[in-house]
C-alpha positions in Angstrom: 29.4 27.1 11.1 29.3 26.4 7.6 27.1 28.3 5.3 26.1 29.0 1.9 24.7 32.5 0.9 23.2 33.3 -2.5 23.2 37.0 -4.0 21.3 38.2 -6.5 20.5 35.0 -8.4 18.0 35.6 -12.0 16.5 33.0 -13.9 14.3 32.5 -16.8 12.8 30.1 -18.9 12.0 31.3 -22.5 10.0 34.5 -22.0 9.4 33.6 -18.6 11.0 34.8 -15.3 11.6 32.0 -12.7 12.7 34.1 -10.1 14.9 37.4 -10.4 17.4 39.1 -7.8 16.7 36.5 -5.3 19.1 36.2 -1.9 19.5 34.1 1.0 21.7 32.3 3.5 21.7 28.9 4.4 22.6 28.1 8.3 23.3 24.8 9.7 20.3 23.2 11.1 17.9 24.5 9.0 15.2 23.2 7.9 13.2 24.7 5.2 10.6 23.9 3.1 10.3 25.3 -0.6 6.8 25.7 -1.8 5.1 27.4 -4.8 2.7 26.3 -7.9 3.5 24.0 -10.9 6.2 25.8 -13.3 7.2 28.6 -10.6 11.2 27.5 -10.9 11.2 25.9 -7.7 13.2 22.7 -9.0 14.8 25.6 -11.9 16.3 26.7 -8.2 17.4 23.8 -6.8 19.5 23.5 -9.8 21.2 26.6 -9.7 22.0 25.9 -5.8 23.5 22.8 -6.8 25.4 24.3 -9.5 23.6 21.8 -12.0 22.4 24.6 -14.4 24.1 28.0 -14.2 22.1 31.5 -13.4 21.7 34.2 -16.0 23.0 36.6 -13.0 24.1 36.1 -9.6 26.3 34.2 -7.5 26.5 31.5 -5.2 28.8 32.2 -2.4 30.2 28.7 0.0 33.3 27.4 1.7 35.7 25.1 -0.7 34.6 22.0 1.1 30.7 22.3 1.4 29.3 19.9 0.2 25.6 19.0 -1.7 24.0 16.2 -1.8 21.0 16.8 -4.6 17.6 14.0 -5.0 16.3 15.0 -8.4 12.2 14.1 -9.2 13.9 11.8 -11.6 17.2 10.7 -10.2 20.3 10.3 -12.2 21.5 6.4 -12.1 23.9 4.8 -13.9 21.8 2.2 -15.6 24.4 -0.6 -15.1 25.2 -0.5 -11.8 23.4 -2.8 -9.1 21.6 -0.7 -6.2 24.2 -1.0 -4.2 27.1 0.6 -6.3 24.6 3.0 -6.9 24.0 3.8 -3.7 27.5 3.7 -2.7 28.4 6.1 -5.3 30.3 8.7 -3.3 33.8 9.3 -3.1 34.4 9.0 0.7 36.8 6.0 1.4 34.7 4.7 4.1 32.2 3.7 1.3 34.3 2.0 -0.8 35.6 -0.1 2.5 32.1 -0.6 2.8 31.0 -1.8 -0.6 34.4 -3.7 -0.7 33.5 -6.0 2.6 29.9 -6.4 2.0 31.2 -8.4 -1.6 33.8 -10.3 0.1 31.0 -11.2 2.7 28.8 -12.4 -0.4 31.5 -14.2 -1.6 32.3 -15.9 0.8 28.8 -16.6 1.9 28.7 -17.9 -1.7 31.8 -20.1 -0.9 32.6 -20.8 2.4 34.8 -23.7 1.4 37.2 -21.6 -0.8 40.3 -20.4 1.1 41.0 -17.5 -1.1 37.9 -15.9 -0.4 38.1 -16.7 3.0 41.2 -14.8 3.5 39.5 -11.9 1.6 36.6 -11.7 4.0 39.2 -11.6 7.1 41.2 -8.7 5.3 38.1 -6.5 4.6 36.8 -7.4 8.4 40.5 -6.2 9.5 39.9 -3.0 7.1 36.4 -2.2 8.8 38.0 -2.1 12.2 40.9 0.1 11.0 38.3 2.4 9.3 36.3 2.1 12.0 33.5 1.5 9.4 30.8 -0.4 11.3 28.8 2.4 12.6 28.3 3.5 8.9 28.1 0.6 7.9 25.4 0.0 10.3 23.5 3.3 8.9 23.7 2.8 5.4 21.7 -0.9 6.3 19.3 0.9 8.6 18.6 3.4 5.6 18.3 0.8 2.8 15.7 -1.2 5.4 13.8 1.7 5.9 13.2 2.7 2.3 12.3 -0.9 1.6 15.8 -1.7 -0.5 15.9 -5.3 0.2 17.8 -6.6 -3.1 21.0 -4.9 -3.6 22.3 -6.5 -6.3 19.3 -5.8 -8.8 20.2 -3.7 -11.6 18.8 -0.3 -11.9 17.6 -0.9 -15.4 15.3 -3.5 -13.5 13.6 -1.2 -11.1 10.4 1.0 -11.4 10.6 4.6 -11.4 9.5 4.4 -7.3 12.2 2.0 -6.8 14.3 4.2 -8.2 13.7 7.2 -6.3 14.2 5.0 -3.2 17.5 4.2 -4.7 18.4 7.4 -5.2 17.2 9.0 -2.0 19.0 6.1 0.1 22.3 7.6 -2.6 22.3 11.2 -1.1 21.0 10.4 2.5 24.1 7.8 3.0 26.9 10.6 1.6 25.8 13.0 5.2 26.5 16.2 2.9 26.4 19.6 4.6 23.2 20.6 2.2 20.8 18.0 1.5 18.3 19.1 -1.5 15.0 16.8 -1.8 12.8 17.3 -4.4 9.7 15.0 -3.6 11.2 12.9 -1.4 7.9 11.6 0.0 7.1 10.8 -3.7 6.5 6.9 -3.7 7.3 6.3 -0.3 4.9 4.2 2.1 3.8 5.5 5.6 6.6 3.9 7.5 9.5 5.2 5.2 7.9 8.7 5.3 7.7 8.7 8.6 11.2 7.8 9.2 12.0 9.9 6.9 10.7 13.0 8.7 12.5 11.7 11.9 15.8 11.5 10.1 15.7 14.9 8.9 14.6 16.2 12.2 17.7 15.0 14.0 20.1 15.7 10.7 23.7 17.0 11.2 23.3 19.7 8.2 21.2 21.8 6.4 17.7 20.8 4.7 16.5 21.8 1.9 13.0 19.9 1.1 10.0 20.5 -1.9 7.6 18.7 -0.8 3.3 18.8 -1.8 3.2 16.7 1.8 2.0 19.7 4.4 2.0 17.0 7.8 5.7 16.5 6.6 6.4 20.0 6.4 4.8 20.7 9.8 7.3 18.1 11.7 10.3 18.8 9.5 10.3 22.5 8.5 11.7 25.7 10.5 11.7 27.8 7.9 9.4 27.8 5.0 10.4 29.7 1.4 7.5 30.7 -1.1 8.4 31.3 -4.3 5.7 33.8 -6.0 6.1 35.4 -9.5 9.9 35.4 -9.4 10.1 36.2 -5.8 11.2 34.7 -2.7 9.4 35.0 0.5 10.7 34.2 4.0 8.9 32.7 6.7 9.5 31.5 10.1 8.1 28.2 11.1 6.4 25.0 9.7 3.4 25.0 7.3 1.0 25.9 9.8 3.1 29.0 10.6 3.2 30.3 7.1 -0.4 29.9 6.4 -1.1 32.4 8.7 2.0 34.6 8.3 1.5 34.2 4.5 -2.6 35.6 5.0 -1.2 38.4 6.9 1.6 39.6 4.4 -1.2 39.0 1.4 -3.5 41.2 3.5 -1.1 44.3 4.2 -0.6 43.9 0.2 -3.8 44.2 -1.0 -4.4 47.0 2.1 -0.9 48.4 0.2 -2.7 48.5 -3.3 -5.9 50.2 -2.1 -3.8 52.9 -0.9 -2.6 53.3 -3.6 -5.9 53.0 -6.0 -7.4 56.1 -3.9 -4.1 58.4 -3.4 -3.9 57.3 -7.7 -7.9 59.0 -8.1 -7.3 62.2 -6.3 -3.6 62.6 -7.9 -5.4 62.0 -10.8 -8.2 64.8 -10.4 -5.6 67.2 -9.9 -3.8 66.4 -13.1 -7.4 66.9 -14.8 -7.6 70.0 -12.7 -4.3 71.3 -15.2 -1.7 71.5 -12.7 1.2 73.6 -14.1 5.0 72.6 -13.7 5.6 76.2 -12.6 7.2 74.8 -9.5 9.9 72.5 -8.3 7.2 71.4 -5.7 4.5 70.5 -8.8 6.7 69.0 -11.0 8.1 66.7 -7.9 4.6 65.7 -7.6 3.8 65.2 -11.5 6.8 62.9 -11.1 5.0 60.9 -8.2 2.0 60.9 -10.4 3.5 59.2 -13.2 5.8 57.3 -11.1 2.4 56.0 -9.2 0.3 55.0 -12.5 3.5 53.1 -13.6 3.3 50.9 -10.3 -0.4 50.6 -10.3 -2.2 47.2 -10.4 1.2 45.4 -10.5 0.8 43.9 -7.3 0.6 40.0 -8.0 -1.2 37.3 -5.8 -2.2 33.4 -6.1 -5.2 32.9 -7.4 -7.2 30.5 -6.8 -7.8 27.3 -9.2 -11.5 27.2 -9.8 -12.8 23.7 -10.6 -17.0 23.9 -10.7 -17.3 21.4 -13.4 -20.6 19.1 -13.2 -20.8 15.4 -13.3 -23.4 12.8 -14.2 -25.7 11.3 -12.2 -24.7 8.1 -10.0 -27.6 5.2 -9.7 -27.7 3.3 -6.3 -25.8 0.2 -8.0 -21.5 1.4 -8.3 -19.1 -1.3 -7.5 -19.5 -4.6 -5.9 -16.9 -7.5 -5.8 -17.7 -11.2 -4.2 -15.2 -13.5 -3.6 -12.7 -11.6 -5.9 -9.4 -12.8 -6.4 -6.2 -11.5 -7.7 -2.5 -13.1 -8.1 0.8 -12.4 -9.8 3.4 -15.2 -9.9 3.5 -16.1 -6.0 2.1 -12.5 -5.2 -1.1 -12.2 -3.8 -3.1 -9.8 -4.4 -7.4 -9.9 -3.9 -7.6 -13.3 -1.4 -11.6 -14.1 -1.4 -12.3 -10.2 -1.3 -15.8 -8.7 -0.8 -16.1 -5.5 -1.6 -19.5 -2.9 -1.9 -19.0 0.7 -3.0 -21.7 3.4 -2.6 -22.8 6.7 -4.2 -21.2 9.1 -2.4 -18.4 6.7 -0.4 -15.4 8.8 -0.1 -12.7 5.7 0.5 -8.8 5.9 0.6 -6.7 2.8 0.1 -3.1 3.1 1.4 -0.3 0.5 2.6 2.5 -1.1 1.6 4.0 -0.5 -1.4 3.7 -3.5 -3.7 0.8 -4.8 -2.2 -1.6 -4.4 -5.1 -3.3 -0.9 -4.4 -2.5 0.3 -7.6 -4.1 -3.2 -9.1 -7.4 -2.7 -7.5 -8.1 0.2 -9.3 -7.1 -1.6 -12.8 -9.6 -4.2 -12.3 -12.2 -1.5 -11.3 -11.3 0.2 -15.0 -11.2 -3.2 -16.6 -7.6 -3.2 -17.0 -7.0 -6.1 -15.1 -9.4 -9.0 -15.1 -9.9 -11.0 -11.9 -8.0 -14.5 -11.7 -12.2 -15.7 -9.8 -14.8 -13.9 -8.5 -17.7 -11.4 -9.5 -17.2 -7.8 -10.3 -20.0 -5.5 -11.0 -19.8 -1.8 -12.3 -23.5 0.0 -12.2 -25.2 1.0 -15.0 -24.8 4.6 -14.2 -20.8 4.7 -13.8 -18.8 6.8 -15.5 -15.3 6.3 -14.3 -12.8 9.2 -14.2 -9.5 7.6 -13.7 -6.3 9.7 -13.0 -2.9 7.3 -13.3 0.2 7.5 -11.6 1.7 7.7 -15.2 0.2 10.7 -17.3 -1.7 9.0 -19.9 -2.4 9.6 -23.8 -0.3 13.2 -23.8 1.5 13.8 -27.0 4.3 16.2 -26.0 4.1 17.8 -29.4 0.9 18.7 -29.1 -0.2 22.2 -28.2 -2.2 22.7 -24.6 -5.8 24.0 -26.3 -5.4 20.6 -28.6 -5.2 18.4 -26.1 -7.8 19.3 -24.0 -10.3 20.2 -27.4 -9.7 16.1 -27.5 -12.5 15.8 -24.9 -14.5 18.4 -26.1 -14.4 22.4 -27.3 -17.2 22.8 -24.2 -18.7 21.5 -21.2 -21.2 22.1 -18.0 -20.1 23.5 -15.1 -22.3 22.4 -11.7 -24.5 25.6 -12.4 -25.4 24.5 -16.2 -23.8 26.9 -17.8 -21.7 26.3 -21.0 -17.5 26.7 -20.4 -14.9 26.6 -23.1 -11.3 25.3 -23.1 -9.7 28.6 -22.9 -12.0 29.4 -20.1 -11.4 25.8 -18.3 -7.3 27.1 -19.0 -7.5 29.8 -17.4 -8.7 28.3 -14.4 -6.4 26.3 -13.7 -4.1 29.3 -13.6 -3.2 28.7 -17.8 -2.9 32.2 -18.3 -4.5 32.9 -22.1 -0.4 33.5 -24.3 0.4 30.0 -22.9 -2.9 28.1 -24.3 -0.7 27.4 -27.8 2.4 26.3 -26.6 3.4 22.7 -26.4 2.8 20.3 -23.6 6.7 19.7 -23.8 7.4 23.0 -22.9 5.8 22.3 -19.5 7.2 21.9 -15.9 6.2 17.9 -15.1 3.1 19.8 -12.3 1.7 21.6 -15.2 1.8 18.9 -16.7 -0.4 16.9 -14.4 -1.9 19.7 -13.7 -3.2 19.6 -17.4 -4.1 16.3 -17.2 -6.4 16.7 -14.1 -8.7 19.2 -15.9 -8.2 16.5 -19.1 -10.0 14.1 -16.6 -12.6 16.0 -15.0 -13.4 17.0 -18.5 -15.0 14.2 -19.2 -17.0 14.5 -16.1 -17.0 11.1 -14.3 -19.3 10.0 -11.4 -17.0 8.2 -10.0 -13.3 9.0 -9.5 -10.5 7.0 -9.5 -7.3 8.6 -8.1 -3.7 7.5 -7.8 -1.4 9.3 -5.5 -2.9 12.4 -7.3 -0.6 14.7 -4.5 2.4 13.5 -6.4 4.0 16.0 -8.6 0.5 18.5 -7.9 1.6 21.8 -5.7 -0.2 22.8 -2.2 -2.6 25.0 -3.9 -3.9 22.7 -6.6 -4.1 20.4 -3.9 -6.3 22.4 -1.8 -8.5 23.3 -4.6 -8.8 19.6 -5.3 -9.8 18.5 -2.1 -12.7 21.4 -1.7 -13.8 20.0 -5.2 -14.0 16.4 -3.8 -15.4 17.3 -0.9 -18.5 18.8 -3.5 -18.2 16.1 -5.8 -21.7 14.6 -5.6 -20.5 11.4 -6.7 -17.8 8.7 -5.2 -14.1 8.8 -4.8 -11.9 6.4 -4.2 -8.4 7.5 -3.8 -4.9 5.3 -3.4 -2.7 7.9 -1.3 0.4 7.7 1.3 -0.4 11.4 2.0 -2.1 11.6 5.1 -3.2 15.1 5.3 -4.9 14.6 1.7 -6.7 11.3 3.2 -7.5 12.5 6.2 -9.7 15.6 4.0 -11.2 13.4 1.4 -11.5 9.9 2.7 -13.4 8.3 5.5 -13.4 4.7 4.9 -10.1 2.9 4.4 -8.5 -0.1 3.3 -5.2 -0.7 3.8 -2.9 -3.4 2.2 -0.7 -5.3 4.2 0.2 -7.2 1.1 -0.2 -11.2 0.5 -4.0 -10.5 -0.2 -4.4 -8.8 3.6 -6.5 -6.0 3.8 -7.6 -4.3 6.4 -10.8 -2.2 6.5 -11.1 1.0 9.0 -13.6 3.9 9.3 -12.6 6.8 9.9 -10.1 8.9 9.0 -6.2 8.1 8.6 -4.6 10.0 11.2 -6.5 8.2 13.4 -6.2 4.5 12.2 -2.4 5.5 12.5 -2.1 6.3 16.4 -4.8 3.3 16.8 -1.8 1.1 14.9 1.0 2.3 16.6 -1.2 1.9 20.2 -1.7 -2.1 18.9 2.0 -2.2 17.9 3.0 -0.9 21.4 0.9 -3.6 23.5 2.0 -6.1 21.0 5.7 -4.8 21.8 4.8 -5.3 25.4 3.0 -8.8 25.2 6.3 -9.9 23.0 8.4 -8.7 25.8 6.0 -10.3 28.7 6.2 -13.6 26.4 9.9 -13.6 26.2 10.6 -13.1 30.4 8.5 -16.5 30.9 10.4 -18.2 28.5 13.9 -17.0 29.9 12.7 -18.7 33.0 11.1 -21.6 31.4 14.8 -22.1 29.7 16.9 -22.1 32.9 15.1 -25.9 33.1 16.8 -26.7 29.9 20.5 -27.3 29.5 22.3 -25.0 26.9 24.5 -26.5 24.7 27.9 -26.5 26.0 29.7 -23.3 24.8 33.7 -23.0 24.5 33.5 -18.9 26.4 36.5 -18.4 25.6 35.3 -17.2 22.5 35.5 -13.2 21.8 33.4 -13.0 18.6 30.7 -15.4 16.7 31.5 -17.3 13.9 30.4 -17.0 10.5 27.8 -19.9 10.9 26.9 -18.2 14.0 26.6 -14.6 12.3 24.0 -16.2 10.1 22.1 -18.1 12.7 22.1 -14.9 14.8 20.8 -13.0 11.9 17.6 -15.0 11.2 17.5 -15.7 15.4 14.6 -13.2 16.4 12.6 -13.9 13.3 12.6 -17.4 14.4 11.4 -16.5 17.7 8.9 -14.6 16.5 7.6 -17.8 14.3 7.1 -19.5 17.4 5.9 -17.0 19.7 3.1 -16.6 17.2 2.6 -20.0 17.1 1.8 -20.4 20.4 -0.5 -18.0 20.6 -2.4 -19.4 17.7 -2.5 -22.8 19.3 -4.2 -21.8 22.3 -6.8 -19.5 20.3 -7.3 -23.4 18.9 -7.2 -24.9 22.1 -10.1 -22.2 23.4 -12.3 -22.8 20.4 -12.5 -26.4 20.8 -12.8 -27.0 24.3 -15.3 -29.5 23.6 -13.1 -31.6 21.1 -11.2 -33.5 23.3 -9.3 -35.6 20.6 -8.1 -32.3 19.1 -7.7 -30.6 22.4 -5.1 -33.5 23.1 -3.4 -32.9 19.5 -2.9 -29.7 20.1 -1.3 -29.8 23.6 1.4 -31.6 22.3 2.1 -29.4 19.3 1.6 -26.7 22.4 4.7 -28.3 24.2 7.1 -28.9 21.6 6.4 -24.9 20.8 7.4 -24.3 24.2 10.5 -26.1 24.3 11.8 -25.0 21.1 11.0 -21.5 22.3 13.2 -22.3 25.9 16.0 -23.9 23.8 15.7 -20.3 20.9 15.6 -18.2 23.7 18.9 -19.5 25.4 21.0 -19.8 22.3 19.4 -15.9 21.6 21.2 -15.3 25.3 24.3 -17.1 24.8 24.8 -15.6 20.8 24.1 -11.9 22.2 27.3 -12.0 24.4 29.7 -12.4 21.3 27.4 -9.7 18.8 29.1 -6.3 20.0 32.9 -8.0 20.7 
């Protein structure tokens, strides 16, 4: 069993320590999540695991051949490269086999004519054999389709920063190291990749090492969780659920600790008053405790809690309301003829594919993005609070108290009562010597962290939020959800997280992209298991549909088929690739002409047109359906 064990390890930051004497082991298998607020060195440990940055003290302690596979917040990529050098960027052989094939294929695909390449392809199909390469092979596609990499050849100067933590989490996921580090992996990630995600990891050869602000993912992934508290490391057994109550417990016998220690500290202290005398080996012992007990006292350290009570304006009946909106980029649709009323007091989540145009909605609701047609109307009352993706309008140069004084030295908490900067600052856990120093000096949470308060500053009616859990730790999380839930005005929130959505929103639209939206209400969680219930009877209709076709095709002749044959062709590689989509086309069809045929039963001219579309379907379904047999012999030779 391989392992890696870490002994004493220290770390600081300017005046700051990140952790100090910290030690643990590694095993196979696990699985643990590392959690703790904004700028408390959890990604400042990751890189001392990874042996990235060095520690001031300590050691790190593995076999000669373990190896690390490490997905920074902000991956490093060679600009240059296309996704799928990047990706492909590890030193095992197999890969470069890999890489090597999958360009003669595109050559050749490119060329089919040229003999050259033609001889190339054959070599590299020969080398994949030898290698045995096709079951990675296989993986590395099933990864890259399930983070939604669908252009490898792009260059990664041309992606987004999502598209490039994709990249880089397909980089380390592919290499199978025996530690795999994730620092936000869920970060930018749709539903179905995170999802799949979490499966992966469950099943993983390895070790898992995971930071994540996503607590459902932490409760099907982690076995272990680590907190790291005021340059400690705590331990704990379990998911997230687990060490929310385990945590409670330990912070309880703490604080029972510290009491103890208040009341033995008063009646050591009235005897010192008294004029106790070091006549005695037995006083001074206990003059020694004394001092030795006042030195330890009110030292014990716990999370506090981030206090957000500021007030808000108040909302009129009239918010938002778009009528036959509409929204395109290039051939990209976005808004499709969308009608739209929001509320006072609507709590709505938007969530869905990535791309899709969540992220634009929100810009035509702040008047960054004007409609293409259609109404929009903002009430006279709104105020709109918008927290970006991107922080916004943050000079790194700048010192925290500046930034915020911006908005305003004070404002009005929900009570009425006047509250300063330095007071909002220390709030949000700022503690008072940090209020001067500058914003570049701060871990990206704090960061964000600062630019939450710089938002709810300002206090807006209603609030517009994108992915706000990215980058934002458990506990400001928390606290920002029990704030929403107050808020007396409206949120609407774009999100992938589902245990934030399922505590702040209960009205959803989710983008299916090409201007689909689907409305639900109710809360996330649920839409999901109702999708996945749909998706499973669809399964099952597909399947019901495909038997009576299999028997509708033994009526029609198959092309005459040399069986010989051990393996397809390249034509027949391609045809088989695009075979099931094909099927799909016309099984969908179908159905849509008889939803036709049963809402004009009346029509008999039409009813007559659409009969015969009906049985052309049909056959070409038959005839699809017995090449999909005959092809499926020859895909595994």
């Amino acid at each position: 069993m391989k392992t890696l064990r870490a002994e004493n390890l220290t770390s600081t930051y300017g005046e700051k320590t990140l952790f100090k004497d910290v030690s643990f082991i590694i095993n196979e298998q696990d699985r643990i999540g590392l959690i703790g607020t904004n700028g408390s060195g959890k990604t400042s440990l990751l890189n001392v695991i990874s042996g990235a940055v060095n520690a001031e003290s300590g050691e790190i302690i593995k076999p000669s051949d373990y190896s690390i596979g490490y997905l920074k917040q902000q991956p490093d990529l060679d600009e240059e490269k296309t996704i799928m050098d990047a990706v492909f960027a590890g030193g095992q052989p197999v890969f470069q086999t890999i890489r090597q094939y999958e360009k003669a294929l595109l050559d050749y695909s490119a060329h089919p004519e040229d003999s050259r390449l033609s001889d190339r392809f054959t070599k590299m199909q020969a080398a994949m054999d030898q290698e045995d390469a096709w079951e990675a092979d296989s993986r590395v596609k099933t990864i890259l389709t399930q983070l939604k990499i669908n252009d490898a050849n792009q260059k990664i100067k041309e992606l987004s920063g999502g598209q490039r933590k994709r990249v880089g989490l397909a980089q380390v996921l592919i290499q199978e190291p025996d530690l795999l580090m994730l620092d936000e992996p869920t970060n930018h990630l749709d539903i179905d990749s995170i999802m799949w995600l979490q499966d992966y990891l469950a099943s993983y050869r390895g070790a898992v090492l995971v930071v994540t602000h996503d607590r459902y993912f932490l409760d099907q992934v982690a076995n272990h969780i680590w907190e790291l508290s005021f340059g400690k490391l705590y331990h704990y057994d379990g998911n997230y659920q687990d060490f929310v109550a385990q945590k409670a417990t330990r912070v309880e016998l703490a604080q029972e600790g510290e009491r103890k220690r208040q009341a033995l500290y008063k009646k050591e202290l009235a005897w010192m008053r008294h004029g106790a005398k070091a006549r005695s080996t037995k006083q001074k012992g206990r003059i020694n405790r004394f001092n030795e007990l006042k030195d330890n006292l009110g030292k014990l350290k716990v999370d506090e809690d981030i206090s957000i009570e500021l007030g808000s304006q108040r909302l009129g009946k009239d918010v938002i309301e778009m009528q036959h909106a509409n929204l395109k980029y290039g051939d990209h649709e976005i808004l499709d003829d969308f009608n739209w009323l929001v509320q006072a007091g609507d709590r709505i989540g938007i969530t869905g594919e990535n791309g899709a145009g969540k992220t634009s909605l929100l810009n035509v609701i702040a008047g960054r993005t004007k409609l293409d047609s259609g109404v929009l109307k903002i009430g006279e009352t709104v105020k709109l609070g918008y927290y970006t993706q991107q922080t916004e309008g943050i000079d790194d140069d700048k010192r925290m108290i500046s930034y915020l004084t911006e908005v305003a030295d004070n404002v009005v908490d929900k009570n009425g009562n006047r509250v300063n900067v330095t007071q909002l600052l220390e709030r949000f856990l700022f503690p008072r010597f940090m209020h001067g120093t500058l914003i570049r000096k701060l871990s990206g949470g704090e960061k964000r962290r600062l630019y939450l308060l710089k938002i709810l500053m300002q206090q807006p009616n209603v609030l517009l939020l994108d992915e706000p859990t990215n980058d934002l730790d458990i506990g400001t999380l928390t606290v920002l959800e029990d704030y929403l839930d107050d808020f007396a005005g409206t949120v609407i929130t774009v999100s992938h997280d589902r245990y934030f959505l399922d505590k702040v929103a209960d009205n959803l639209l989710i983008f299916h992209g090409q201007g689909k939206i689907e409305r639900y209400r109710g809360y996330y969680t649920e839409y999901l298991k109702k999708a996945q219930a749909d998706a499973q009877a669809a399964q099952a209709a597909k399947s019901a549909a495909k038997a009576a076709a299999k028997k509708t095709a033994a009526a029609v002749k198959p092309v005459k088929e040399n069986k010989a044959k051990t393996k397809l062709t390249y034509a027949e590689k391609l045809e088989w690739d695009h075979i099931d989509e094909e099927i799909d086309q016309l099984d969908e069809r179908q159905k849509q002409i008889e939803n036709e045929m049963a809402a004009n039963g009346d029509n008999y001219a039409k009813l007559a047109e659409l009969q015969k579309e009906l049985d052309g379907v049909q056959k070409a379904l038959a005839e699809k359906t017995a090449r999909w047999e005959y092809l499926s012999e020859f895909v595994d030779e």
